[in-house]
C-alpha positions in Angstrom: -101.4 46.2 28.4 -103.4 42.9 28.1 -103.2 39.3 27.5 -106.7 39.1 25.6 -108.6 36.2 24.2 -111.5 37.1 21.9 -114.1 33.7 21.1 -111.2 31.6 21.0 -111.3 27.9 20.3 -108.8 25.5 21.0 -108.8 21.7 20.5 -105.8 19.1 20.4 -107.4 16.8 17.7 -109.8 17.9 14.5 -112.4 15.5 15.6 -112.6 15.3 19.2 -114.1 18.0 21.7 -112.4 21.4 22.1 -110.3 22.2 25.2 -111.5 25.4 25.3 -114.7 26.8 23.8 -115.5 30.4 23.0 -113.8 31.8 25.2 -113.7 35.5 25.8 -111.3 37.1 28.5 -108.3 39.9 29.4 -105.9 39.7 31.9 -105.0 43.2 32.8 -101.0 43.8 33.2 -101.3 45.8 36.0 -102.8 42.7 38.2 -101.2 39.8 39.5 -103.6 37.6 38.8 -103.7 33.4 39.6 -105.8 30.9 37.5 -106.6 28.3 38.8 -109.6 24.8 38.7 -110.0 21.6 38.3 -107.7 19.1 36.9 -107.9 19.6 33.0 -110.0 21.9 32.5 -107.7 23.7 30.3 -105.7 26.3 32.6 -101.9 25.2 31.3 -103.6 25.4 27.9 -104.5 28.9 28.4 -101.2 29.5 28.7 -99.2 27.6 25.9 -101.7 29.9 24.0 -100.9 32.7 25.2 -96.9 32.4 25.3 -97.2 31.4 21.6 -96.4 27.8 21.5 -99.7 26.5 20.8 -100.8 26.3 17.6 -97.3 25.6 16.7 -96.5 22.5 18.8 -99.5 20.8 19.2 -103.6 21.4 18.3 -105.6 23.4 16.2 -107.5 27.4 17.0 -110.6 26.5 15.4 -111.4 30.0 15.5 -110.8 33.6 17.5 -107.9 34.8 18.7 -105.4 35.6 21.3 -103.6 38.8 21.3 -100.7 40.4 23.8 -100.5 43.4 24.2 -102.6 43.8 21.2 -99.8 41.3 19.5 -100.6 37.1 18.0 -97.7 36.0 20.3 -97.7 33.0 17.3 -96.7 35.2 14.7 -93.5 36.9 16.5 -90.4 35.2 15.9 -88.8 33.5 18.9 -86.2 36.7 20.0 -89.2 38.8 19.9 -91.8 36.7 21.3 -89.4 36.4 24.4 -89.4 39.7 25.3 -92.7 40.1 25.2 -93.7 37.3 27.2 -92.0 34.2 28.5 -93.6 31.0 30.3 -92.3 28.3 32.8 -93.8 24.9 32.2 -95.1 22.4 34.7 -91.8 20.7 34.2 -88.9 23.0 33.8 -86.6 20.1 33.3 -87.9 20.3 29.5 -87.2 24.1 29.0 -83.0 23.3 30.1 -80.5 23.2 27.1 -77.4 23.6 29.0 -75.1 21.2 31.6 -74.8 23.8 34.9 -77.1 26.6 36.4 -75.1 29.1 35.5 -74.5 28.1 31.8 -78.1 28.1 31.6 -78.3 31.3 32.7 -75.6 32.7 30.6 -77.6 30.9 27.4 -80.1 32.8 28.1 -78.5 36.1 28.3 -76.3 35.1 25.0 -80.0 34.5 23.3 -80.7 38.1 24.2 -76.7 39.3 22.9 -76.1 40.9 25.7 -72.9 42.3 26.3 -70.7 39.8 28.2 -69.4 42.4 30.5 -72.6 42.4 32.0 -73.4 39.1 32.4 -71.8 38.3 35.7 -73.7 40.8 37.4 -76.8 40.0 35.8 -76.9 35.9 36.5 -75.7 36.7 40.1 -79.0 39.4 40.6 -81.0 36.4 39.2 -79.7 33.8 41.2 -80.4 36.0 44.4 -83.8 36.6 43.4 -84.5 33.1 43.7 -82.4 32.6 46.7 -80.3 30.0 45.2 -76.8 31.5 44.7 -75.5 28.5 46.1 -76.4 26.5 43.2 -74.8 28.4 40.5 -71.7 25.5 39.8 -74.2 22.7 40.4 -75.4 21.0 37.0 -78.8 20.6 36.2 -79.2 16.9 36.5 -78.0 16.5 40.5 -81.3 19.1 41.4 -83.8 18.2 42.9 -87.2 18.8 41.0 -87.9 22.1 43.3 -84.3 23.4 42.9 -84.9 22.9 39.2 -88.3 25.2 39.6 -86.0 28.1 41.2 -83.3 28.0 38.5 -86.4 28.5 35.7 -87.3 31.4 37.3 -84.1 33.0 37.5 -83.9 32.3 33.7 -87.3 34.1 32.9 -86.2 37.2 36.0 -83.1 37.2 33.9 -85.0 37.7 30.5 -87.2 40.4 32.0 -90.0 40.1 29.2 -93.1 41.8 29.4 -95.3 39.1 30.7 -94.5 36.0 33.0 -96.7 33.2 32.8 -95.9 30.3 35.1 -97.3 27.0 35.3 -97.6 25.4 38.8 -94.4 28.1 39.7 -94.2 26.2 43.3 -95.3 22.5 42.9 -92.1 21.2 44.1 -91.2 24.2 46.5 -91.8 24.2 50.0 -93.7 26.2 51.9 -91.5 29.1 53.2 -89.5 29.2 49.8 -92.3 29.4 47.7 -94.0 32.4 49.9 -90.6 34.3 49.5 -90.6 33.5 46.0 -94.0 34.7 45.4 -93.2 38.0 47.1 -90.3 38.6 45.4 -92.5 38.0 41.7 -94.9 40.9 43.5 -92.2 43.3 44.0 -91.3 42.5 40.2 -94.3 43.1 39.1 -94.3 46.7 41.0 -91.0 47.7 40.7 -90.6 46.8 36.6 -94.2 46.8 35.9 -93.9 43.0 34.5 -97.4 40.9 34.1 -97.8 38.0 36.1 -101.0 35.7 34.9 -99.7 32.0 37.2 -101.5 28.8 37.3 -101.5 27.1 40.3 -104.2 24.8 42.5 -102.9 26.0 46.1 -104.3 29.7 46.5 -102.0 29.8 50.0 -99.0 31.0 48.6 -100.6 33.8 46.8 -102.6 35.3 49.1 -100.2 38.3 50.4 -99.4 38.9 46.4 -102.7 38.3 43.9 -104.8 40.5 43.4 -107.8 38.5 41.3 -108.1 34.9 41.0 -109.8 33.4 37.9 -111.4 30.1 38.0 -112.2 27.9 34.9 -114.5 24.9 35.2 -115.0 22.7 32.4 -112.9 24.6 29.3 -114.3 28.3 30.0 -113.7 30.6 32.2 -116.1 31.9 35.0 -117.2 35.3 33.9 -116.3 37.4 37.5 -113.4 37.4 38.9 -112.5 36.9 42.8 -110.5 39.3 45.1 -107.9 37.3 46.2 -108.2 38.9 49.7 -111.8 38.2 50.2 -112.4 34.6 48.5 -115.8 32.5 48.6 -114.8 29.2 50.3 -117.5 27.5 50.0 -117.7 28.6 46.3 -113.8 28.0 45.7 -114.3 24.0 47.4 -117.0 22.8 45.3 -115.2 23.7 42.0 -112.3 21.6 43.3 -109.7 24.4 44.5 -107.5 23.6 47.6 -108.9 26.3 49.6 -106.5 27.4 52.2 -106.3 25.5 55.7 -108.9 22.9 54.5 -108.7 19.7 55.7 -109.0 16.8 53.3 -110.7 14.8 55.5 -110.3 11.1 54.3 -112.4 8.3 55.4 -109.8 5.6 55.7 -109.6 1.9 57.3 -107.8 2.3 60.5 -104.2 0.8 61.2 -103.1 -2.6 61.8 -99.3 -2.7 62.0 -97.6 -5.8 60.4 -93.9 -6.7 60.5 -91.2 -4.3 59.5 -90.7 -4.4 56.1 -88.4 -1.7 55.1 -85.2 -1.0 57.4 -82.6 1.5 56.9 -79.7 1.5 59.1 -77.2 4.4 58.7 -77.7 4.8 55.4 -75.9 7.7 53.5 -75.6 9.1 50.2 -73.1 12.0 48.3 -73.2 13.9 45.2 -69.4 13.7 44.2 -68.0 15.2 47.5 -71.6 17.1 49.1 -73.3 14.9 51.4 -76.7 14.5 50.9 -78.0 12.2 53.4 -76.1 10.6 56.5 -76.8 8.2 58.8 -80.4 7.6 58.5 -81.8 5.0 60.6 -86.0 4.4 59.9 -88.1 1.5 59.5 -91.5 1.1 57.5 -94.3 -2.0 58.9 -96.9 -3.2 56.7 -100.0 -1.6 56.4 -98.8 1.6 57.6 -98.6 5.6 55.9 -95.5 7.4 55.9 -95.1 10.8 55.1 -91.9 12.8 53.9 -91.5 16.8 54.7 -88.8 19.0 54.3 -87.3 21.6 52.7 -86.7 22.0 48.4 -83.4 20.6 47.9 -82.8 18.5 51.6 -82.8 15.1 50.0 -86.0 13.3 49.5 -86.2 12.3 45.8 -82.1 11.3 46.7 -83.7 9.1 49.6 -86.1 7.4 47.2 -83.7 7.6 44.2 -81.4 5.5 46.9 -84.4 2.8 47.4 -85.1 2.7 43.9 -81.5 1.9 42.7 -80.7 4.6 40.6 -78.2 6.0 43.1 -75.7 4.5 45.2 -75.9 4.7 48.8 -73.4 3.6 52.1 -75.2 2.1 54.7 -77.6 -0.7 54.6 -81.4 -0.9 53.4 -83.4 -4.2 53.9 -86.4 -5.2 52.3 -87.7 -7.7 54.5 -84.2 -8.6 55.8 -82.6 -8.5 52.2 -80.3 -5.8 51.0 -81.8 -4.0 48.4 -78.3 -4.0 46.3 -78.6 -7.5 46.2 -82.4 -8.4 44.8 -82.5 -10.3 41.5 -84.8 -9.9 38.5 -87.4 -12.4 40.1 -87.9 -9.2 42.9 -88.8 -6.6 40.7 -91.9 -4.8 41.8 -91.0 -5.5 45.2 -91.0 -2.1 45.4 -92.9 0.1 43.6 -92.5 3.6 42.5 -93.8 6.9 41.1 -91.4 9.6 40.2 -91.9 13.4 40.4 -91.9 13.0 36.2 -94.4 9.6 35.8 -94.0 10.2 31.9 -89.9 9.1 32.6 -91.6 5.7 33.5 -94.7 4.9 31.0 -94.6 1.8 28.7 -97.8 1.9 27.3 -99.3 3.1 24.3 -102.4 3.9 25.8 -103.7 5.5 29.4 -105.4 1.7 29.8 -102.5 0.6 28.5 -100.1 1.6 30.9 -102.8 0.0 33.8 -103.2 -3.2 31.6 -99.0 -3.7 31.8 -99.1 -3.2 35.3 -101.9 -6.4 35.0 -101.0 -8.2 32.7 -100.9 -11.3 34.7 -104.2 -10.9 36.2 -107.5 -12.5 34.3 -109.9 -10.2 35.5 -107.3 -6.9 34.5 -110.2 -5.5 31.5 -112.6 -4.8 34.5 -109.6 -3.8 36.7 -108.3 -1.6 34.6 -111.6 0.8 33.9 -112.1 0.7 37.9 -108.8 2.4 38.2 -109.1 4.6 35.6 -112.6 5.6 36.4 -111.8 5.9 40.1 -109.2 8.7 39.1 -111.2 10.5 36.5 -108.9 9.5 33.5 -111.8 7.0 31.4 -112.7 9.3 29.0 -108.9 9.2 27.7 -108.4 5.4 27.8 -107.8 5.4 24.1 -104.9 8.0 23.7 -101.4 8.4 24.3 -100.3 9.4 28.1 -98.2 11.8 26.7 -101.3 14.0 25.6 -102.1 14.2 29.2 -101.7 17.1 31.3 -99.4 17.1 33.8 -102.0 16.4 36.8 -103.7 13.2 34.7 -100.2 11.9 33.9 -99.2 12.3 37.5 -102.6 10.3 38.6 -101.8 7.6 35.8 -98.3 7.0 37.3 -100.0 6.5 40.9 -102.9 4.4 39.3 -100.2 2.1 37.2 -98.1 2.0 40.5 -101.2 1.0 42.1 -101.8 -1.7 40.1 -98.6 -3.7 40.9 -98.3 -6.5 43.3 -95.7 -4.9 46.0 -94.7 -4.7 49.4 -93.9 -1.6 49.5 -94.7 1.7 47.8 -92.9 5.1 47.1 -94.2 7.8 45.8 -92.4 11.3 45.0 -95.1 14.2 45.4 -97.8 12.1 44.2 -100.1 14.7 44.7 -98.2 17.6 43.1 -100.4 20.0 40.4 -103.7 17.8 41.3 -107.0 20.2 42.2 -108.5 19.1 45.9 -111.0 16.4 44.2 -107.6 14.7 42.7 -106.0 14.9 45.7 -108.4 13.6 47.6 -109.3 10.9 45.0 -105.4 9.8 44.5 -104.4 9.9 48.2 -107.7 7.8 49.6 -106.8 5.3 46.6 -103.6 4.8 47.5 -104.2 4.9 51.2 -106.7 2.4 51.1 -104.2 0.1 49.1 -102.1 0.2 51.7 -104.4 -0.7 54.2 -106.3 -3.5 52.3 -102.9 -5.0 51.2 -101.3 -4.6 53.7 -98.7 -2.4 51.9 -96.2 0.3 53.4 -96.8 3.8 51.7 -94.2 6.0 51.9 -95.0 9.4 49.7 -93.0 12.8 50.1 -95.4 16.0 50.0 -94.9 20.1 50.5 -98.6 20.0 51.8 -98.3 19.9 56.0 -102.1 19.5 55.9 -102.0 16.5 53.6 -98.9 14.6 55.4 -101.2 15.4 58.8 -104.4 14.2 57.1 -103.3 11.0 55.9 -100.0 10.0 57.3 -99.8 7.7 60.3 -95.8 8.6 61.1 -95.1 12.1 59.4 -90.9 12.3 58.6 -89.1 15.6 58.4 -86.0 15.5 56.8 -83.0 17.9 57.3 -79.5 18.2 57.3 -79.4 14.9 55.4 -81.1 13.4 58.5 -84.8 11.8 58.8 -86.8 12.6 62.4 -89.5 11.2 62.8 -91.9 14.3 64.2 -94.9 12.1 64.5 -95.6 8.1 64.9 -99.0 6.5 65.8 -97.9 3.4 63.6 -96.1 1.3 65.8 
């Protein structure tokens, strides 16, 4: 049992340069095996392929062919193709049909007509796999975006195809949830002889579990692959992979405090009756890098959700002595942010376009705008729609557009989620230097311990719906 692709060519437009070029590999079933490589180079591609959704919803094979299990996934109808092999995307929020976790889950199960006597049993193994029984009454929409990761792969545990191919499984997962999680995928893969073929740019997770890792650099695949137990460092860094406990060693302009410019005093914030956050009492000076940790699901998109205005909060939170509730029109941008999904928040037509609206006011915003885009690696694509990014180059364009704004302070929700190390690094010194050379307040939430120590000058833990501050040299 194989997923195999045999001189295949992929591109997402006639004329323009293929995605993937003649390329020629198997992925044994009886390997848990994690792709990973630079931003782009066609990994998530690999597996639309291969779960059957491309050619159908987007781009053309311009010739070969992929085969599972000696099956086109493309040619199975959509019961069949599911049991053969099912995929989680980078964003699992556009896989949901249904209003709670566990209608979702019983959708699923009614998909596969299974008989509703056992269905109860079945969503309650699932949700335990996962470790998120908890959730199972909670609806979709109040999850946070690691939460939403969890109840994906209950869903495709549920379906128990074949083949599981996930897409950046733990972007939005902590640390310690994502390790369990990844152990409990091995022991699937042992105990019911599932495939497991994951994309994913931190290796760290994986290491107890994997058994190769492939690595695919510029639309093809390296021919060899590496025993996941044993990898090349030095090889693994220069083609962009976050190798485990590397530092990212920035080179940034040191601190110089300035005035407080974001206060929070007791500030709290509830779901219907579950209290999310209480009493949180923090304050953020200019020119200054504030980190975020903490545990899937303990409240920090609600925290910036709160400063953004989308939720309501109790408490107080000042920007520059005024209560956020009460800004007018004239103070928009005051604050700027970037969501976990940046394609929720792009107006323009174009990747330059979505810098030039952040400009427009600017006369010098042509030359600008190609600095920004060059400095992030996104140039090449100035000329099509941000939605025919990946998810990495849409999440840089959201930090580069935010970026471009005149602000005092900015937030940004994972801004460094499903980036390689060289978009990382690129993505975090650019905005770090922003903060330092306008004398801007950065406050970004991040799974990655390394990066918060790295970059951040005052790293946050928050838990129990409470922020501690676990580190401060910007005072």
């Amino acid at each position: 049992m194989s997923i195999r692709f045999d001189h295949l060519t992929f591109s997402y437009f006639e004329d323009r340069k293929p995605v993937l070029g003649e390329i020629t590999a198997e992925f044994d079933a009886g390997e848990v095996t994690v792709l990973t490589g630079a931003s782009g180079c066609g990994k998530s591609t690999l597996l639309y392929l291969a779960a059957g959704v491309y050619p159908h919803a987007a781009g053309v094979v311009r010739g070969g062919t992929v085969t599972v299990d000696g099956v086109e996934p493309g040619a199975l109808s959509p019961p069949e193709r599911c049991r053969l092999v099912s995929m989680m995307f980078q964003n699992p929020e556009l896989q949901f049909c249904m209003d709670t976790v566990e209608h979702e889950l019983i959708f699923c199960l009614e998909n596969l007509r299974t008989d509703p006597s056992d269905m109860p049993g079945r969503v309650e193994e699932a949700l335990a796999f996962c470790g998120i029984t908890h959730l199972k009454e909670r609806t979709l929409l109040s999850l946070s975006g690691g939460e939403r990761q969890k109840v994906m792969l209950s869903c495709l545990v549920l379906l128990s195809p074949k083949w599981l191919l996930l897409d950046e499984p733990f972007a939005n997962i902590d640390d310690g949830a994502a390790r369990d999680i990844a152990a409990a995928l091995g022991r699937l893969h042992r105990e019911r002889g599932i495939g497991i073929l994951a994309v994913d740019h931190r290796l760290d997770n994986w290491l107890d579990v994997a058994d190769t890792v492939r690595v695919m650099d510029g639309g093809d695949l390296l021919p060899e692959g590496l025993d996941a137990r044993a990898l090349d460092r030095e090889k693994l860094e220069s083609l962009g992979v976050i190798v485990p406990g590397g530092s990212y060693a920035p080179q940034l302009p040191p601190a110089h405090p300035g005035e407080v410019v974001l206060e929070l005093r007791d500030l709290t914030l509830c779901y219907g009756e579950t209290e999310i956050l209480r009493g949180i009492d923090a304050s953020f000076r200019r020119g200054c890098i504030y980190a975020v940790l903490g545990e899937s699901g303990c409240g920090k998109s609600s925290l910036f959700s709160a400063l953004s205005g989308v939720s309501r909060y109790g408490g107080q939170a000042l920007l520059s002595g005024r209560e956020l509730r009460r800004l007018g029109r004239r103070d928009l941008g005051a604050i700027g942010f970037v969501t976990q999904n940046p394609q929720d928040q792009f107006v323009g037509g174009t990747v330059r376009g979505e810098i030039m609206a952040s400009l427009r006011k600017d006369p010098q915003a042509d030359q600008i705008s190609e600095k920004i885009l060059r400095s992030i690696g996104l140039w090449r694509y100035r000329d099509i729609s941000p939605y025919l990014l990946s998810q990495g180059q849409q999440r840089r364009l959201g930090v580069a557009a935010l970026m471009a704004y005149d602000c005092k302070c900015l937030v940004c929700d994972e801004p460094t989620y499903a980036q390689d190390r060289r978009n990382t690094m690129a993505v975090m010194d650019a905005l770090c230097r922003q903060a330092r050379e306008r004398n801007v307040a950065l406050i970004f939430s991040t799974h990655d311990a390394q990066l918060a120590a790295d970059y951040a000058d005052v790293i946050f833990r928050l838990e129990g719906g409470k922020l501690y501050a676990i580190t401060e040299s910007c005072v």
